[in-house]
N, C-alpha and C positions, 0 to 999 in steps of 0.2 A: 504494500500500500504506500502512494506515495499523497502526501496530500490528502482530499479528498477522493481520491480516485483507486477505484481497484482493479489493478490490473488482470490482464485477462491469461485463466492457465488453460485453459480448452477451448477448442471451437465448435461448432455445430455444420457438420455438414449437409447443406437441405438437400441436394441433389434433386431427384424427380420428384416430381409434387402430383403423384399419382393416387389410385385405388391399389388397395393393397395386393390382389388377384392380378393387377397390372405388373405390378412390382416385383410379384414370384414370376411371371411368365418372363419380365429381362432377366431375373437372377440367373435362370437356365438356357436363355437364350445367349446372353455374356458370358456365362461360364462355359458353354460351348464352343464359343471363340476363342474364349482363352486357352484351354486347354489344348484345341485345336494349333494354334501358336505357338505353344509350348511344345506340342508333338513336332512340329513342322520345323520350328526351326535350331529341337534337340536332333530330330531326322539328318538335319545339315550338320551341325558338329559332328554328331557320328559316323557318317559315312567321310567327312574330310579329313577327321582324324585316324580311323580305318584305312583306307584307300592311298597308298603311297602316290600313285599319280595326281593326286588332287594335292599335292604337298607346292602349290606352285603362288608364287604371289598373289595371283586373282581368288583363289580360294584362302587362302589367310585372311586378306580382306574381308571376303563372306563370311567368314564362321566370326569373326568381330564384329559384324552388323547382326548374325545370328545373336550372338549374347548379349548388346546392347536391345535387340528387340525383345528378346528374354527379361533381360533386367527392368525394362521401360514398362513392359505390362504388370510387372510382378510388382511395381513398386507402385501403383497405381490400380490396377484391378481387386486383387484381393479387398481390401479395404469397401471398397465399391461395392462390391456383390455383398460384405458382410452388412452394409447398413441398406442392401435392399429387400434384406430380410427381418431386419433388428429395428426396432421405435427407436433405441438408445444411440443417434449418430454424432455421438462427439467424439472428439482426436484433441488429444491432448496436444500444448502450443509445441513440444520440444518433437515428437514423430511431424508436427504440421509441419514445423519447418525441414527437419532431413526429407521428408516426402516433398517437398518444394526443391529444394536441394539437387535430388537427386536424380526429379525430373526431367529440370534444367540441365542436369552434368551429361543426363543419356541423352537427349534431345539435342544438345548442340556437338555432341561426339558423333552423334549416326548423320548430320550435316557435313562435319569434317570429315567422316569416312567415307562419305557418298564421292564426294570430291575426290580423296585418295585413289576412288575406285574408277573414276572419268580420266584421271591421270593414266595408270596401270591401261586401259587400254587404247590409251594416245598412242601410248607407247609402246604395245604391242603390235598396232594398225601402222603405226607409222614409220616407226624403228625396230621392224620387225630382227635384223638381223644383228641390233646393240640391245635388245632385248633387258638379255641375262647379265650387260655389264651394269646397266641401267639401274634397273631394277632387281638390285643385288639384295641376299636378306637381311644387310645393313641396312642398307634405305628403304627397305620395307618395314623392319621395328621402327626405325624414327621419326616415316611418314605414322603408324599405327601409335605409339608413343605419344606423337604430337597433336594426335588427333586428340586423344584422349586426354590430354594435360590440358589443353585449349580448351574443350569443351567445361570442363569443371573446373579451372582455374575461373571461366567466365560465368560459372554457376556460385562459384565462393564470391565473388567480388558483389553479384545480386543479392544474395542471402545474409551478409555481411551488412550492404545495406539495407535490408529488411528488418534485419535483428534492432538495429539502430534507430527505430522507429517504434514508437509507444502505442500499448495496445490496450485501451480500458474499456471496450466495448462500442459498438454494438459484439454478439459471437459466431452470428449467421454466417457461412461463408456459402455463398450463391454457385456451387458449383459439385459437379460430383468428387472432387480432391480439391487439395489444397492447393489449387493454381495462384499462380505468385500475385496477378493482377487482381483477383477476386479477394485475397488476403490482403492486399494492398489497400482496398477499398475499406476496412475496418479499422484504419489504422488514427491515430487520436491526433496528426501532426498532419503537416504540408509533405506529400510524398513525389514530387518535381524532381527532386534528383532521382528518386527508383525510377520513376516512369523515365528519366532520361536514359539514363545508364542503361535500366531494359532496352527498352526502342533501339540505340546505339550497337548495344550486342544483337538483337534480334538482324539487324541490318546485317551484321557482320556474321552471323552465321547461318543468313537465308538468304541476304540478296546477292552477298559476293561468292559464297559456293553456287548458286543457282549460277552468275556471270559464267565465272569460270568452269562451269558444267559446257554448258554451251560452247563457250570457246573451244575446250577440247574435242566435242565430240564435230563442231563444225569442221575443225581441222579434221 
């Protein structure tokens, strides 16, 4: 308590504002997806990791967007389906934020990997025969490495500014998880710099990997 003000240690997630019969019929219809994702893209781990012919740059890259899409659902689904069946949909503020977190860190790493992967086959189509000096498994850990530093280093520097922001209520958060904007929107301060610094990173790991998608693949 600071003041008069109490600060805020849970949130409410409203998510669908449905009939309850409506609400079991997505729990099983979402939890068929997901599972369904989770088969699909443990199926891709397994066989690349199996399969010595698959041991090749383009396939590293894939089984890295496999696990990031793994990670991305898992951190985000569960939760989800458990308050479409539970009246009780709070999340405490310290999981709201690593769920915010975490979001962010998979979301702008499967951006940088996509790119990684527009690269790899520039450079297969184009430099077919500098291929292998090219795309050596040096430079493919520290393209994969970099992707993945980038994307949650730029998720630390948002959540860092979230944290730094006072929370005393309203606890609604208008959304099925704890997305950074919609938790933004509760916040007890002027939040101009998140929304900038968001915006700023958002540009930079959707409008410039999209650029340079293109570039590569027009080449």
């Amino acid at each position: 308590i600071r003041g008069n003000q109490s600060w805020v240690t849970e949130f409410i997630l409203v998510g669908f504002k449905l009939g309850a019969d409506m609400e079991v019929l997505l729990f099983w219809i979402f939890s068929l997806f997901y599972i369904s994702s989770l088969l699909a893209n443990g199926m891709i781990l397994g066989l690349i990791s199996l399969d010595l012919r698959l041991h090749t740059p383009m396939y590293l890259f894939l089984s890295h967007l496999a696990i990031i899409d793994i990670s991305y659902t898992s951190n985000n689904v569960p939760k989800m389906l458990a308050n479409l069946v539970n009246q009780k949909r709070t999340i405490l503020f310290v999981p709201c934020i690593m769920q915010t977190f975490l979001y962010l860190g998979f979301a702008a790493t499967e951006c940088m990997m996509l790119v990684v992967m527009s690269y790899d086959r520039f450079v297969a189509i184009c430099h077919p025969l500098q291929y292998t000096v090219i795309m050596s498994w040096r430079v493919c850990t520290v393209l994969s490495v970099t992707s993945w530093a980038c994307g949650f280093i730029l998720a630390l520097v948002n959540v860092i500014l979230l944290l730094s922001v006072p929370f005393c209520g309203p606890q609604n958060v208008n959304h099925l998880f704890c997305e950074i904007l919609s938790v933004l929107k509760l916040a007890c301060a002027d939040t101009w710099i998140n929304q900038v610094v968001l915006f700023a990173s958002s540009v930079f790991v959707l409008v410039v990997p999209l650029c340079l998608m293109l570039v590569s693949y027009m080449q």
